[in-house]
Each structure stands twice: as structure tokens, then as C-alpha cells.
PDB file of N, CA, C and O in Angstrom:
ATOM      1  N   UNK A   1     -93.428  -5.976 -23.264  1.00  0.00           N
ATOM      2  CA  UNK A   1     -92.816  -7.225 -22.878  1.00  0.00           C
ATOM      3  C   UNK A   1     -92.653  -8.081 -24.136  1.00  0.00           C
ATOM      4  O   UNK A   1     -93.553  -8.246 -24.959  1.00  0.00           O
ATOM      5  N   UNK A   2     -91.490  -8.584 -24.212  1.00  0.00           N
ATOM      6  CA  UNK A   2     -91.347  -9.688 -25.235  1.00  0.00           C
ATOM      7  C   UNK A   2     -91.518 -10.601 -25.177  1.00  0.00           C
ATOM      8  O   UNK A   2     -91.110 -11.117 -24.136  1.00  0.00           O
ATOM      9  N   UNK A   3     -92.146 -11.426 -26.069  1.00  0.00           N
ATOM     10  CA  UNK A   3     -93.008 -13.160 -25.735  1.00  0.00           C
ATOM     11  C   UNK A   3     -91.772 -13.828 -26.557  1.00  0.00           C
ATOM     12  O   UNK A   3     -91.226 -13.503 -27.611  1.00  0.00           O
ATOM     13  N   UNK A   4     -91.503 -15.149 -25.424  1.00  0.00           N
ATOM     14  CA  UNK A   4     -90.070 -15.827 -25.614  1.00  0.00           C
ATOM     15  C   UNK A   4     -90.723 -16.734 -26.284  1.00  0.00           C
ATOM     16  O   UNK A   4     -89.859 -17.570 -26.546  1.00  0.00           O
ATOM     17  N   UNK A   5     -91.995 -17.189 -26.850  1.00  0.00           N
ATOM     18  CA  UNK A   5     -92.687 -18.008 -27.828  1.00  0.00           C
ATOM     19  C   UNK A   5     -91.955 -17.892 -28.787  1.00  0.00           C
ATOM     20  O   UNK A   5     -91.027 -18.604 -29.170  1.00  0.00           O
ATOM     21  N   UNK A   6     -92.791 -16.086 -29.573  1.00  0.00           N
ATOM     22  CA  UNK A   6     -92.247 -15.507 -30.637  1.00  0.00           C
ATOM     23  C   UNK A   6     -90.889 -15.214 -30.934  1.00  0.00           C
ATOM     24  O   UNK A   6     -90.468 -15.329 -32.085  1.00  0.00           O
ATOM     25  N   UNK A   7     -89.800 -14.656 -29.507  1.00  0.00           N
ATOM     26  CA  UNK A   7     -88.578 -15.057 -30.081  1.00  0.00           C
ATOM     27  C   UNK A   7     -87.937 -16.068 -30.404  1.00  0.00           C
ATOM     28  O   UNK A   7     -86.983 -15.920 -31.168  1.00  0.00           O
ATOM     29  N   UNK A   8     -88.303 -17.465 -29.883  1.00  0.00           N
ATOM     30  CA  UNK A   8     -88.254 -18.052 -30.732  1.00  0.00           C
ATOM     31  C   UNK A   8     -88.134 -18.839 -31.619  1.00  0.00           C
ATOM     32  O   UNK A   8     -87.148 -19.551 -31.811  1.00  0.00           O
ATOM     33  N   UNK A   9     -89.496 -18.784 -32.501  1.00  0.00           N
ATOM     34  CA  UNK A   9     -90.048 -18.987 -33.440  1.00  0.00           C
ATOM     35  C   UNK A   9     -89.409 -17.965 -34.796  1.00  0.00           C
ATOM     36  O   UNK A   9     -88.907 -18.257 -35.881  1.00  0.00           O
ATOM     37  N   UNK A  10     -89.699 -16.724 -34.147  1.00  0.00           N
ATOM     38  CA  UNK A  10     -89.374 -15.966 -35.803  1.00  0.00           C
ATOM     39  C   UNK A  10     -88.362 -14.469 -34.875  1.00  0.00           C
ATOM     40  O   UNK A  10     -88.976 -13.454 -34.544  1.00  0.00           O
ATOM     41  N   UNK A  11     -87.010 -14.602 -34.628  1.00  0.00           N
ATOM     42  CA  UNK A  11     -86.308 -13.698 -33.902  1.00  0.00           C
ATOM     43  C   UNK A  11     -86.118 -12.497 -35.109  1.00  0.00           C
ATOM     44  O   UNK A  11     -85.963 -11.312 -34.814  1.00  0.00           O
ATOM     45  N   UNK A  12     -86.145 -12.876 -36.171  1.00  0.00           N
ATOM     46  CA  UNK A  12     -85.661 -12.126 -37.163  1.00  0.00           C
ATOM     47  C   UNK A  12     -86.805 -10.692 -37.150  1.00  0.00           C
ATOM     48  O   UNK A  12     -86.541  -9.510 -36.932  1.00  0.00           O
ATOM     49  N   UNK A  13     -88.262 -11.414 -37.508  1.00  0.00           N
ATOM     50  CA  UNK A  13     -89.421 -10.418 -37.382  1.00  0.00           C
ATOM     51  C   UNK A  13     -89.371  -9.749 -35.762  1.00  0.00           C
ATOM     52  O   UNK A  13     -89.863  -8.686 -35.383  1.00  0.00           O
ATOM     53  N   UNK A  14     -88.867 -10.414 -35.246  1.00  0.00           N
ATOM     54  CA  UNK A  14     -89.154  -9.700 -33.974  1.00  0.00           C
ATOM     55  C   UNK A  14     -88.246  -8.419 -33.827  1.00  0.00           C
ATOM     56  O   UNK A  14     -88.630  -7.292 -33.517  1.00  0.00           O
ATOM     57  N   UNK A  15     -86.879  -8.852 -34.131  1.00  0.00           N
ATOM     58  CA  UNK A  15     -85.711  -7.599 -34.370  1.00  0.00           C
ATOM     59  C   UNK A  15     -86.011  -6.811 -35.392  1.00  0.00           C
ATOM     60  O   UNK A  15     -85.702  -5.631 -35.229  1.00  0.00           O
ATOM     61  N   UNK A  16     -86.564  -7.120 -36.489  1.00  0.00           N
ATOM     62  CA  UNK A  16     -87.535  -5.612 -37.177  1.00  0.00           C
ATOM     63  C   UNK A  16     -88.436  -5.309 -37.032  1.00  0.00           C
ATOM     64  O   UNK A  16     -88.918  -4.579 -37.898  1.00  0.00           O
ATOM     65  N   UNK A  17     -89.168  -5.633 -35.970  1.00  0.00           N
ATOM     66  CA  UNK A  17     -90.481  -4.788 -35.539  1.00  0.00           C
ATOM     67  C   UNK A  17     -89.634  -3.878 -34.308  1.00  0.00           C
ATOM     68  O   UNK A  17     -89.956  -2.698 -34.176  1.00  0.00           O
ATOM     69  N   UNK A  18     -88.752  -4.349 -33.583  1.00  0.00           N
ATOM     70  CA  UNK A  18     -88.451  -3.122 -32.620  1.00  0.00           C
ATOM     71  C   UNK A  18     -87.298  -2.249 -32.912  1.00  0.00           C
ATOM     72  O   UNK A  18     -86.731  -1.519 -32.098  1.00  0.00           O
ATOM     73  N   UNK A  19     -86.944  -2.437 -34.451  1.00  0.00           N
ATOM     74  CA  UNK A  19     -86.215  -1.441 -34.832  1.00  0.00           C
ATOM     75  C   UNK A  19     -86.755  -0.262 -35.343  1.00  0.00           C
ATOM     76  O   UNK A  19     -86.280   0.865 -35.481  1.00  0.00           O
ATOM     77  N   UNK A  20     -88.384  -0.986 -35.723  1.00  0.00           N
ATOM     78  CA  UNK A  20     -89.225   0.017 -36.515  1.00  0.00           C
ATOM     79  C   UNK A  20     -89.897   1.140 -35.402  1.00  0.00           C
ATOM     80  O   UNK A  20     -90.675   2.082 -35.552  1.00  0.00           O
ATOM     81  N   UNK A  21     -89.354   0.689 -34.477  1.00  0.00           N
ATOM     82  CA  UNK A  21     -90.242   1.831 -33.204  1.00  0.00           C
ATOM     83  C   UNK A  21     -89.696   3.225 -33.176  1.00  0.00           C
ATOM     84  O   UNK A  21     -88.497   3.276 -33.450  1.00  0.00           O
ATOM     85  N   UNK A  22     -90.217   4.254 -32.941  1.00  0.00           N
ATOM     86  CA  UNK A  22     -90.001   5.622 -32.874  1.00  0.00           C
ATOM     87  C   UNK A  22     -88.685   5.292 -31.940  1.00  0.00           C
ATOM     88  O   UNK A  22     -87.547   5.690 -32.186  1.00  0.00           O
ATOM     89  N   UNK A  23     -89.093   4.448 -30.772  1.00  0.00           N
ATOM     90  CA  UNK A  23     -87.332   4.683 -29.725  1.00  0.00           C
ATOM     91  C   UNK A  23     -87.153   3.464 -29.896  1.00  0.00           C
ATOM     92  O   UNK A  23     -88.187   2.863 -29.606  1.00  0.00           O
ATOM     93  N   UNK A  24     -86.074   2.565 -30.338  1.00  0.00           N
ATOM     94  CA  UNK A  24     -85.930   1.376 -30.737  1.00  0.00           C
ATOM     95  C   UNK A  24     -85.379   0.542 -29.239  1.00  0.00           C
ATOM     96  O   UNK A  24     -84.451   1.048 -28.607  1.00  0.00           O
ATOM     97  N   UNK A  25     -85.941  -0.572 -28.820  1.00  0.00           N
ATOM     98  CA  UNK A  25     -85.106  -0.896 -27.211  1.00  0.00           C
ATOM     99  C   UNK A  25     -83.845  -1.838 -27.720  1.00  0.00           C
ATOM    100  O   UNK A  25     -83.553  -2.704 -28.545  1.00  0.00           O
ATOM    101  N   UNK A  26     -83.347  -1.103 -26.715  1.00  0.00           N
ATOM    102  CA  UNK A  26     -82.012  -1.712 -26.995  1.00  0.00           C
ATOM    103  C   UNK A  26     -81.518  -2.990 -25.803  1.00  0.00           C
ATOM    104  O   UNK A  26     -80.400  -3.135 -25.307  1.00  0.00           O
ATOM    105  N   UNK A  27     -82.454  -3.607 -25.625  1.00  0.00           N
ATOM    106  CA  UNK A  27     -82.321  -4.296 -24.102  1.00  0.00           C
ATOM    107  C   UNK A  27     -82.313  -5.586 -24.956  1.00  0.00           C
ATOM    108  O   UNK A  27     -81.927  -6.417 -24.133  1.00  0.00           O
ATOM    109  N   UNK A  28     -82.518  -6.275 -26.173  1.00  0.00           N
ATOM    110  CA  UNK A  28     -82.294  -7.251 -26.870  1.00  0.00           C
ATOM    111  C   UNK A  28     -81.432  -7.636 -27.530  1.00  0.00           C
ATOM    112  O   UNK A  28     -81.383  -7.443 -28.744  1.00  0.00           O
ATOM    113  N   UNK A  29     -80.384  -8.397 -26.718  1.00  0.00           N
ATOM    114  CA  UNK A  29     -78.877  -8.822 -27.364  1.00  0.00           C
ATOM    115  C   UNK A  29     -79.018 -10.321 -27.773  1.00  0.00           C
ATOM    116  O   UNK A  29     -78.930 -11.456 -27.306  1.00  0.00           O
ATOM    117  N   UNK A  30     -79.296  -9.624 -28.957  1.00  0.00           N
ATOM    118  CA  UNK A  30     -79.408 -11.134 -30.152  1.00  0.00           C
ATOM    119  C   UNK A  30     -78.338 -11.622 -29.788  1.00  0.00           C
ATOM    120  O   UNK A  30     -78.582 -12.405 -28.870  1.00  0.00           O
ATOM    121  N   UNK A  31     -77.077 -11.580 -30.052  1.00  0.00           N
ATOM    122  CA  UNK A  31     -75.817 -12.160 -29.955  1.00  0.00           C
ATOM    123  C   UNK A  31     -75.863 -13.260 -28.751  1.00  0.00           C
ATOM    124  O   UNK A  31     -75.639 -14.463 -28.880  1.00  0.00           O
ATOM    125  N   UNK A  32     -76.224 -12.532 -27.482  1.00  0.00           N
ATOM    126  CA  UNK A  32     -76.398 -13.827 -26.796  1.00  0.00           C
ATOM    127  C   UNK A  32     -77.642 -14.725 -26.357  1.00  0.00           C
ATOM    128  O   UNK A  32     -77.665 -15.817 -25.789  1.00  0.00           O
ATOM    129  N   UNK A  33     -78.919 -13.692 -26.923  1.00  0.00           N
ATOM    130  CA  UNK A  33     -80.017 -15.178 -27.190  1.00  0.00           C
ATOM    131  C   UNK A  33     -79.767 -16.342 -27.721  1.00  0.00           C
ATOM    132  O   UNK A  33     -80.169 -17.471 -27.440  1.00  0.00           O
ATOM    133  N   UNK A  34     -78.892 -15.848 -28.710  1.00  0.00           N
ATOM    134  CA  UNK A  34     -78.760 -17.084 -29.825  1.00  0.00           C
ATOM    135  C   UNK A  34     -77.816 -17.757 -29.083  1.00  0.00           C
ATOM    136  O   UNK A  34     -78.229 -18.839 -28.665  1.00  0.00           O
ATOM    137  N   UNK A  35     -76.507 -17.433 -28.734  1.00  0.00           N
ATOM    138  CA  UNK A  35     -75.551 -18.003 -28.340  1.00  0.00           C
ATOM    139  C   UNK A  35     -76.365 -19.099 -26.945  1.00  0.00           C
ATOM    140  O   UNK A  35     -75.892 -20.234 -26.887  1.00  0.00           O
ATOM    141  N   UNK A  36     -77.510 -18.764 -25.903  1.00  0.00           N
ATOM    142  CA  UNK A  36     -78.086 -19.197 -25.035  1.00  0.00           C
ATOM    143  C   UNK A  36     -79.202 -20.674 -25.998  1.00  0.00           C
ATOM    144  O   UNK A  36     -79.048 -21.877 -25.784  1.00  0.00           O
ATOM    145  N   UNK A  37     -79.926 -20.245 -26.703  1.00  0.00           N
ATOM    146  CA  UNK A  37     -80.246 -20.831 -27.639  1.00  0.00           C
ATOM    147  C   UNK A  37     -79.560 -22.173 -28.045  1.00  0.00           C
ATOM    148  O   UNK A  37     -79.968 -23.328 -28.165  1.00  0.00           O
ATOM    149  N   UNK A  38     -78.611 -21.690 -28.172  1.00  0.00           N
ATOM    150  CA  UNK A  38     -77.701 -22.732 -29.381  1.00  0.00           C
ATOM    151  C   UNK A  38     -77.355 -23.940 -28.309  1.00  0.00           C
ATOM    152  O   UNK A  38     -77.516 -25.157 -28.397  1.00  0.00           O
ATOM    153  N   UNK A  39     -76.728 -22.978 -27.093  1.00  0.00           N
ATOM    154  CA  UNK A  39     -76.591 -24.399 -25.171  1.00  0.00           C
ATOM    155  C   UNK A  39     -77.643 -24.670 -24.943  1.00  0.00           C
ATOM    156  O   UNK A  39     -77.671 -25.168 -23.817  1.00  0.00           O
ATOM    157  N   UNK A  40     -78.459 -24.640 -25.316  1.00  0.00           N
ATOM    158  CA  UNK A  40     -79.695 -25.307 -24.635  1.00  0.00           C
ATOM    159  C   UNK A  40     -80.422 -26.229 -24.825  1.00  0.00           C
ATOM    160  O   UNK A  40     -81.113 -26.894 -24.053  1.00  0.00           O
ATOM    161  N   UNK A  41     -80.147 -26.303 -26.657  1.00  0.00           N
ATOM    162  CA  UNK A  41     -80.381 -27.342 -27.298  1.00  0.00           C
ATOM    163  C   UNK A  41     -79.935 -28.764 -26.774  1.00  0.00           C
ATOM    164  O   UNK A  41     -80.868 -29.539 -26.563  1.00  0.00           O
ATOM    165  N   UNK A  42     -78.411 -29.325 -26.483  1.00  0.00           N
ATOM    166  CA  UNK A  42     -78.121 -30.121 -26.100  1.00  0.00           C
ATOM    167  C   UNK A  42     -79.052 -30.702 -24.496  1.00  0.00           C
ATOM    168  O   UNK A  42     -79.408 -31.820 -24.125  1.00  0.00           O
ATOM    169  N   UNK A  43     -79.112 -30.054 -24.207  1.00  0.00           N
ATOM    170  CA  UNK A  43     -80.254 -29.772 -22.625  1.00  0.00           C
ATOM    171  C   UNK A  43     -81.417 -30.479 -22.996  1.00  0.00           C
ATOM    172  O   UNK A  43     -81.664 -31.523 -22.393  1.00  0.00           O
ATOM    173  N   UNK A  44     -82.071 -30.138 -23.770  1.00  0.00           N
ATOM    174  CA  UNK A  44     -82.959 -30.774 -24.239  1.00  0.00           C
ATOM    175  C   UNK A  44     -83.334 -32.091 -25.272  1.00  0.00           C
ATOM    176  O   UNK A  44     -84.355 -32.765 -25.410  1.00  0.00           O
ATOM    177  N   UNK A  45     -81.765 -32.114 -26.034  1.00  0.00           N
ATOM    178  CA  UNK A  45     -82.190 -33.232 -26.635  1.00  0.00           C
ATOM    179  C   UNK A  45     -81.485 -34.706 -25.311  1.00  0.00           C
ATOM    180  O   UNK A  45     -81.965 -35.814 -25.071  1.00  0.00           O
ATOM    181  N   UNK A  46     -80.512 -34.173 -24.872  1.00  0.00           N
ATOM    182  CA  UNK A  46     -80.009 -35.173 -23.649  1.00  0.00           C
ATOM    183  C   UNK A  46     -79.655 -34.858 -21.987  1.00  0.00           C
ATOM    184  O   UNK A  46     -78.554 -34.850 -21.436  1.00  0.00           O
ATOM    185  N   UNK A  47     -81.126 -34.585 -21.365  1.00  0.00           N
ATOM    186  CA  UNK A  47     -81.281 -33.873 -20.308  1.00  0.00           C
ATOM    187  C   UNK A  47     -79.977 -34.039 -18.713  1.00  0.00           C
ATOM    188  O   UNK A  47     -79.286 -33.350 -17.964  1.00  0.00           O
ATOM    189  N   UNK A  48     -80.339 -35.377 -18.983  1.00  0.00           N
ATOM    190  CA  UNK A  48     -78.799 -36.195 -18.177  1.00  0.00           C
ATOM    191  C   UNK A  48     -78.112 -35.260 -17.984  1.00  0.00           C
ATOM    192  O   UNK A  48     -78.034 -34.679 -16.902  1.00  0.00           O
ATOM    193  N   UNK A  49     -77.420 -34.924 -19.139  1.00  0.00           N
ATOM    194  CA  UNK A  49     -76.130 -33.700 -19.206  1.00  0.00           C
ATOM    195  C   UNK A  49     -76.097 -32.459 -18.749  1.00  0.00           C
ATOM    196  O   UNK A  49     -75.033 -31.863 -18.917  1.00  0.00           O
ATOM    197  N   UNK A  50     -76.964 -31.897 -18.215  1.00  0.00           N
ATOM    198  CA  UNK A  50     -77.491 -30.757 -17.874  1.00  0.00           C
ATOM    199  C   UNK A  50     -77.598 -31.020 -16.784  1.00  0.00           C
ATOM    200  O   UNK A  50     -76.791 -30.397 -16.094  1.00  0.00           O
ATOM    201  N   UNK A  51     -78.408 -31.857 -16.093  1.00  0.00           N
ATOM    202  CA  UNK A  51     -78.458 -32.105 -14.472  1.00  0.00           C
ATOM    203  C   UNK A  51     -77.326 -31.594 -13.520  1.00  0.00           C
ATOM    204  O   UNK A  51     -76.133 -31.594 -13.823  1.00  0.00           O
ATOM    205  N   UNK A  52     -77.725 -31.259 -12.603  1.00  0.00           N
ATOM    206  CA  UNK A  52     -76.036 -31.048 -11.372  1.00  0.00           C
ATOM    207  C   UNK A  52     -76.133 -32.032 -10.763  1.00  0.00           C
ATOM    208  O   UNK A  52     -77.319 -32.157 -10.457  1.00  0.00           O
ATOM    209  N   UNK A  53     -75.412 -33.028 -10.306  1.00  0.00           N
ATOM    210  CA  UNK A  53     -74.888 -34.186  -9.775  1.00  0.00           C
ATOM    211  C   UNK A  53     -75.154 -33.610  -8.384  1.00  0.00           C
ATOM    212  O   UNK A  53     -75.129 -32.471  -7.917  1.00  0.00           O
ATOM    213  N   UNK A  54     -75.501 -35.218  -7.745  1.00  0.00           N
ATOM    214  CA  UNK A  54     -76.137 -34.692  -6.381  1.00  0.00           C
ATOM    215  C   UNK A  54     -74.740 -34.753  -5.145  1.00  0.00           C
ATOM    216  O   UNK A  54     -74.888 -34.787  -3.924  1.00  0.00           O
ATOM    217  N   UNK A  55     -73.713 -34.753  -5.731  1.00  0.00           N
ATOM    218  CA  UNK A  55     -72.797 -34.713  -4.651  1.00  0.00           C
ATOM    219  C   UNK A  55     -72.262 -33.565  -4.484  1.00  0.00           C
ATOM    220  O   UNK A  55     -71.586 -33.258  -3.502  1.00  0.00           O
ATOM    221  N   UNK A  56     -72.668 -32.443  -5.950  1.00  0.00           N
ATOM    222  CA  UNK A  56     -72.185 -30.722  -5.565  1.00  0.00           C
ATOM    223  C   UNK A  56     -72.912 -30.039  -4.552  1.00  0.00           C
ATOM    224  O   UNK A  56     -72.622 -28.879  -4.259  1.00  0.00           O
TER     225      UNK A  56
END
């Protein structure tokens, strides 16, 4: 299991430790952690914006 602490904190070490594995998993798509990452930020620095409006 991967600890979403450590990804992250240090994604980079984490993507070369499971490349270094005899069967490397391929179930970790950096491309869209980061991309998830990157939206989420705003979420958190101005939560408002993120909310669903209570009339949907």
C-alpha cells in the first residue's frame, strides 16, 4: 500500500523505489496525481470555491 503522506511529501523517491522492485507496479499515474494535486491546492487555500451550492 502506498502512504499518501509520503506521496506527497517526496513523489520523486517514491517513483524510484517502485521502479527498483523486481515487478515494478504500474498502478501509479504520476501524470494525474500531480495534475489532482495541482486542483486541490486552490481547495484548500479558498475552501468556499470548492463547496457545492446547496441549491444543486
Amino acid at each position: 500500500m502506498l502512504d499518501i503522506t509520503l506521496l506527497r511529501k517526496d513523489l520523486d523517491s517514491v517513483i524510484a523505489r517502485l521502479q527498483k522492485r523486481k515487478t515494478p507496479q504500474a498502478f501509479l499515474d504520476v501524470a494525474q496525481f500531480t495534475a489532482l494535486r495541482q486542483n486541490a491546492k486552490p481547495c484548500r487555500s479558498a475552501p468556499k470555491c470548492c463547496k457545492p451550492s446547496a441549491t444543486a
